[in-house]
N, C-alpha and C positions, 0 to 999 in steps of 0.2 A: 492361409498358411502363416500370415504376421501375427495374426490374431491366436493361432496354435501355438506360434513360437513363444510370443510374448506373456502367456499360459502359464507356458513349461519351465520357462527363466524366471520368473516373480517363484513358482511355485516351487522347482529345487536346484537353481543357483544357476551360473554359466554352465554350457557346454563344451567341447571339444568343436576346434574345424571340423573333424571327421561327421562329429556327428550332427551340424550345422548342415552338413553338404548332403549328409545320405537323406535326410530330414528333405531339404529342400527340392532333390532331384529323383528320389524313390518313395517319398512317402505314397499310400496305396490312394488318398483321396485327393491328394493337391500334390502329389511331387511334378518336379517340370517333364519328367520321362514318361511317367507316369500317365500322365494329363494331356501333354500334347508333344514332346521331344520335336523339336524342330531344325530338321538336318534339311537341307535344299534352299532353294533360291526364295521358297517364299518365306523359308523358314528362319532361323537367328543364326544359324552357320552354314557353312557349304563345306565338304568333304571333296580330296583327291576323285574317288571313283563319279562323285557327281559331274565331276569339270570335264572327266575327257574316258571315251572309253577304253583308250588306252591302257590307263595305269592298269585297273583290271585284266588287261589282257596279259599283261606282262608278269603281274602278280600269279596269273593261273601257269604260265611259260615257268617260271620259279617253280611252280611245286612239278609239274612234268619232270622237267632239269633235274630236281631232289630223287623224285621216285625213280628215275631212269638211273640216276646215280647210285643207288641204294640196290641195286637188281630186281626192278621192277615186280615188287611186291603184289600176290593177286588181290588183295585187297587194297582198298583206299577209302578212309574216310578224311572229308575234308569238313573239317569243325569251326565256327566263325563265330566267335567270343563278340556278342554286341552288332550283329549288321547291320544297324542302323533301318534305311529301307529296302535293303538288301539288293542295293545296284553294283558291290562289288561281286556277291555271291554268282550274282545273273551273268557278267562279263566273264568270270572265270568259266562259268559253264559253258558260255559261248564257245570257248577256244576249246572245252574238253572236246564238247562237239567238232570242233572241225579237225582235233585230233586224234576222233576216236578210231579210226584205224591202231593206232600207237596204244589206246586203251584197251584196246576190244577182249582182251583175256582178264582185264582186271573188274573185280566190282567196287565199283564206285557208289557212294552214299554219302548226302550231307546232312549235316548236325550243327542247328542252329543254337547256341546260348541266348536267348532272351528274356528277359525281365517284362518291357512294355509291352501288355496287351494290345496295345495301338501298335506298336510297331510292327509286332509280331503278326497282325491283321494286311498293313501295308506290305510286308516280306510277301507274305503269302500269295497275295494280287499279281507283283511283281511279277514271283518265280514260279507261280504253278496255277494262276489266270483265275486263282480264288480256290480250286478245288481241292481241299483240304480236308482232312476227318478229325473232328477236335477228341478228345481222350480215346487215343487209341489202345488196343489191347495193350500192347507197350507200357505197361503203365507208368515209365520212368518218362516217356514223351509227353506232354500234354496236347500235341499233333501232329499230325502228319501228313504228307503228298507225295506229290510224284510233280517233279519238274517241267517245265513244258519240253525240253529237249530228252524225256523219260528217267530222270534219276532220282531216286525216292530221298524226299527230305524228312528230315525230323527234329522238332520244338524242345526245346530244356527251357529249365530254370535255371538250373546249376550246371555246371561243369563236370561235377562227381555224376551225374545223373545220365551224362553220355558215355556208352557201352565202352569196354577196355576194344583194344585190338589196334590194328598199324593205323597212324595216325598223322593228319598235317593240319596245325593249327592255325591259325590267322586273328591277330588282334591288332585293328587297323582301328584308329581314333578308338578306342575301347580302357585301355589305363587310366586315358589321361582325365575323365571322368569318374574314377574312383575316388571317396574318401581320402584325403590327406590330416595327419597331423602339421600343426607348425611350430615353433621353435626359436626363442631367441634367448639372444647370451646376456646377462645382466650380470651386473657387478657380484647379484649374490648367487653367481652359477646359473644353468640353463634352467626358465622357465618355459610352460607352454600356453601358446597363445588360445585366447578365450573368447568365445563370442557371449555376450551379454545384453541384456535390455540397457539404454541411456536412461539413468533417474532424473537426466535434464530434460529430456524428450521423451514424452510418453510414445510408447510403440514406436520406438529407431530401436538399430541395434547397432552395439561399438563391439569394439574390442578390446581386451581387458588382458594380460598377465596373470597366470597362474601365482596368488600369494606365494605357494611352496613349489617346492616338485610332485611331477605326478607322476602315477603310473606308466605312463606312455615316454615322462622323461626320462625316465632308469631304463625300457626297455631299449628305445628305437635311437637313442644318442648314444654314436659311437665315440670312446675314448679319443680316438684320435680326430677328430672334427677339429677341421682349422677354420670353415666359418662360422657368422655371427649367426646367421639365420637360416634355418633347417625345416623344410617340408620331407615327411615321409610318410607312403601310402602301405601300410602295412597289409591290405586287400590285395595290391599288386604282388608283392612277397608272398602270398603264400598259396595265389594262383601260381605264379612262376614255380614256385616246388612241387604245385601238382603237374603241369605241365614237363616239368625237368624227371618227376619219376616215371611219369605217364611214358615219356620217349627213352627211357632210359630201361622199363622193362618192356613195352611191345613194339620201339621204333617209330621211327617218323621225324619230323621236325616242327620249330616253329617261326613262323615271323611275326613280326612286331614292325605297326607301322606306327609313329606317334610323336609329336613335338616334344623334343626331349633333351637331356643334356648327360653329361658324363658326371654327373656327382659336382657341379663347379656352381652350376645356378642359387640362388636364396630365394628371394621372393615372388614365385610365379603363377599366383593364385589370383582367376580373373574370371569374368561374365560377361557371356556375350548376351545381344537383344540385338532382335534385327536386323544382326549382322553389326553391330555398332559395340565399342566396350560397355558393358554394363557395373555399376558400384556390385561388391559380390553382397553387401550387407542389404540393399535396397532392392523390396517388394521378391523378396525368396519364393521361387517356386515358378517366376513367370521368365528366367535366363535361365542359360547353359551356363553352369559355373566346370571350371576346368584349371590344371596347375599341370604345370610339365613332368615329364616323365624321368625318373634319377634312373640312366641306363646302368651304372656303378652300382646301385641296390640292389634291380635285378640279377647283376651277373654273379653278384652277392648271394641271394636268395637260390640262387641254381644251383648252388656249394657245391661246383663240378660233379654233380651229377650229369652232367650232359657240357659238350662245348658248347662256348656262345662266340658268333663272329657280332663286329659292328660294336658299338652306333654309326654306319657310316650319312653321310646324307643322302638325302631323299635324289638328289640331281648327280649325284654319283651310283646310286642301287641302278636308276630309271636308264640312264647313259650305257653301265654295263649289261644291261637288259636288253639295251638294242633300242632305245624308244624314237632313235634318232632313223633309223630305218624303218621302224614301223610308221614315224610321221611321216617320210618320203613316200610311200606307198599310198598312206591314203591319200596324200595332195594329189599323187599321179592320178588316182582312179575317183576323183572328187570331182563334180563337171564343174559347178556352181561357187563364184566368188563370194557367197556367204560363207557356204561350209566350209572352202578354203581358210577363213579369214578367222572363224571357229575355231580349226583347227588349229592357228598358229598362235591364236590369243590361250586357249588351253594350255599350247604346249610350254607357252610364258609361265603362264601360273604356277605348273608344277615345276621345274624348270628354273625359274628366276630365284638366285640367290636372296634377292628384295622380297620373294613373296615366299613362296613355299619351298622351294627349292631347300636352303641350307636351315633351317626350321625344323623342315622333319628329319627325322632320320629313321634308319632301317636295323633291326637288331632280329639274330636268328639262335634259336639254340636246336644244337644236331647233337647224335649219339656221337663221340668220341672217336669209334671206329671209322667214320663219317670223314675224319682228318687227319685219321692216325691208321695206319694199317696195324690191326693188332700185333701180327709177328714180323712188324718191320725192324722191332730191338735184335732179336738174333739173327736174318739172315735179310737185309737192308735193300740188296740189289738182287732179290728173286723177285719180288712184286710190280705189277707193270703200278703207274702213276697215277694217285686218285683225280678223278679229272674236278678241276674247279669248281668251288662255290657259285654258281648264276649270283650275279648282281654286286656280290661281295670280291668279285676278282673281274679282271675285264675278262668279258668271253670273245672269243675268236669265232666270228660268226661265218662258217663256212658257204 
């Protein structure tokens, strides 16, 4: 991959972060997703749904909540942007299952978005014990299954590629892996940061300032920008507009689970390896390179087509969820002072302000009606009371 990169840069100048990253992490012969994408304990990060199967379960309790709030819609597709090796998909199906009484008039269908051939291989093992049909008639699918608890899954590339109709989205660590541009302020106006080969070090790579402005610096620098240094993922923008018109003409919602900020962060472009930070410039294609998520761009990019609640944090979504109930139950019915001990170190992880806890955060975009009762303008006090957002407001757990 150094050897491609250093190629590319001798042969037509620096590139962009953006395209530094997609290079690194999507290329078809060596990108790191590509090649081996390493989400779990053996691998170079660990994800919320790996640590406890809680999260998951609560994340599926959220879209229930939504579609019950919505007048339970006879359809449902549940669509999942990125599932890594698909142990949230698995957990949420879990709980459909044990409330499929509550479902049993609806049809339920999942709609995976994946890129990794590898991934998209492990997904499958996970959720449907392998049995899959690759190019199915479908021809927008590139496969297909049937769940183990019976509910027929289906493979994208793309997002545009998954059928229109009532919809509930999920992009849980999925942004924050997207292409970023980067951005800094210099005396002579904003330049954009540049990844190049070192002429002092053969095959290293630095980073360089754009001599002039570029393209990316007229579009994605807002006038009013009061800091010095600016990452923005314009691949997250204009998925959020397909998502914001997708809910805005057939219904549904979406959440966003992801390390993220409100428009206030600069510089949070980083690589992991083995769980350890990794240089993002050194040996490309063997880390997870990742940069935080600007909640402020998204809400941006929704240009109210749809409301958006949140960024709230991840140990405030989890709390109004109930997680603190659900951990008491399973201590209760846990015989073994392992699993006990499991369970409580998990419930730290996600949980702990220090770890993950105030890190992540939770952002939802709903239809408008969803918040507002359409003819609540003229006659204010005939409508009974939208019941509350799950996670985003404390729920009253009967």
């Amino acid at each position: 991959m150094l050897r491609h990169l250093a190629r590319k840069l001798r042969a037509s100048g620096p590139v962009t972060v953006a395209e530094y990253m997609r290079e690194a992490l999507t290329n078809p012969g060596q990108g790191y997703y590509t090649r081996r994408g390493g989400v779990g304990e053996s691998g170079d990060f660990i994800t919320s749904p790996e640590i406890s199967q809680v999260f998951g379960e609560l994340i599926g309790i959220w879209y229930i909540s939504e579609w019950m709030a919505m007048g339970k819609p006879n359809t449902f597709q549940l669509v999942e942007l990125g599932p890594g090796r698909g142990t949230l998909t698995d957990d949420i199906l879990r709980v459909f299952k044990q409330l499929a009484s509550v479902l049993s008039k609806c049809d339920v269908s999942v709609h995976l978005v994946e890129v990794s051939p590898k991934l998209s291989e492990i997904q499958a093992v996970m959720l449907t014990g392998g049995k899959v049909q690759p190019n199915p008639e479908d021809k927008s699918a590139y496969m297909k299954g049937i769940s183990k608890t019976g509910i027929p899954i289906f493979w994208y590339r793309d997002i545009q590629d998954v059928p229109p109709g009532y919809s509930f989205y999920l992009a849980h660590e999925f942004f924050d892996a997207l292409p970023i541009h980067k951005f800094q302020r210099t005396e002579k106006g904003w330049r954009e940061v540049l990844v190049d080969i070192d002429p002092e070090v053969p095959d290293q790579l630095r980073f360089v300032l754009s001599p002039s402005r570029t393209p990316a610096t007229q579009n994605f620098i807002q006038p009013e920008e009061t800091r010095d240094h600016v990452e923005v993922c314009p691949e997250a923008g204009v998925i959020v507009e397909r998502l914001a018109s997708r809910i805005e003409k057939d219904g549904g919602a979406a959440l966003v689970a992801d390390y993220g900020h409100d428009g206030t962060k600069t510089d949070t472009f980083r690589g992991f390896r083995n769980h350890k930070p990794h240089d993002v410039l050194s040996a490309p294609g063997t880390a997870d390179l990742t940069a935080d998520v600007d909640f402020s761009y998204l809400r941006k990019m929704a240009q109210g087509r749809t409301a958006t609640l949140g960024p709230i944090k991840q140990r405030e979504f989890l709390k109004n969820m109930g997680i603190d109930l659900r951990l008491q139950v399973l201590l209760q019915n846990s015989g073994d002072t392992a699993t006990r001990e499991q369970l409580l170190h998990s419930y730290d992880m996600l949980m702990n302000p220090e770890k993950m806890g105030d890190c992540f955060k939770f952002f939802a975009l709903l239809p408008h009606h969803r918040l507002v009762h359409p003819d609540k303008k003229d006659k204010p006090e005939s409508k009974s009371p939208l019941p509350p957002v799950a996670g985003f407001n404390e729920l009253l757990l009967k």
